[in-house]
C-alpha positions in Angstrom: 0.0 0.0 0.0 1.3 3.4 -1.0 1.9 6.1 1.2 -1.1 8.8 1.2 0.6 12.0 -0.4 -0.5 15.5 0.2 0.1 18.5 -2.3 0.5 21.6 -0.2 1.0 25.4 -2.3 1.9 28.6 0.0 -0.6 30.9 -1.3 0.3 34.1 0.9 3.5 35.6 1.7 5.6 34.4 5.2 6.7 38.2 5.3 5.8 39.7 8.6 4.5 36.4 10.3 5.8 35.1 12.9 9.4 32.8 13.4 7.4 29.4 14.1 4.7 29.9 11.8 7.7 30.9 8.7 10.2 27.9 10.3 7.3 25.7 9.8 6.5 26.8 6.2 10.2 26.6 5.4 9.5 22.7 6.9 7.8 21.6 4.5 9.9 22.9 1.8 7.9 25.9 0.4 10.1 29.0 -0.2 8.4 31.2 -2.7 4.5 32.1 -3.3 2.8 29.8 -5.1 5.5 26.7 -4.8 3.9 23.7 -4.5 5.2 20.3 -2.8 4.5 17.3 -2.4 4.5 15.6 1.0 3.8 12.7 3.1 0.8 12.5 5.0 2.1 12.3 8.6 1.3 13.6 12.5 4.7 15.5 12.3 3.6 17.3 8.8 -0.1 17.6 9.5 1.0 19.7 12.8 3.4 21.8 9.9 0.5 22.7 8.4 -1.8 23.5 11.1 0.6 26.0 12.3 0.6 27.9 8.9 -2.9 26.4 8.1 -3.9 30.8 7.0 -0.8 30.3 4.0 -1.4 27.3 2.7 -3.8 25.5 0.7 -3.7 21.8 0.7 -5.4 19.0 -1.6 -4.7 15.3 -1.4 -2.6 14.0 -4.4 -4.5 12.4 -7.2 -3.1 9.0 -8.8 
């Protein structure tokens, strides 16, 4: 069984936010406005993108 993948784009900007909220967006790998990644679907990144849950938009990857 594959792992459940989640596609996660930073729609807003990290400027002026925050240290823990940007940390966490630079977690996941985003570094420019309208980046998307692709991620596993884990506790550790689920509570990544809670914290920044206001930049991000997230969609569950499509096979």
């Amino acid at each position: 069984m594959a792992d459940k993948k989640l596609n996660v784009t930073l729609a807003k900007s990290i400027h002026g936010q925050k240290a823990n909220i940007a940390q966490s967006v630079r977690g996941l790998g985003l570094r420019k406005r309208h980046q998307m990644v692709t991620v596993s679907d884990t506790p550790e990144i689920r509570g990544l993108i809670r914290t920044a849950r206001h930049l991000l938009v997230v969609a569950e990857e499509k096979h």
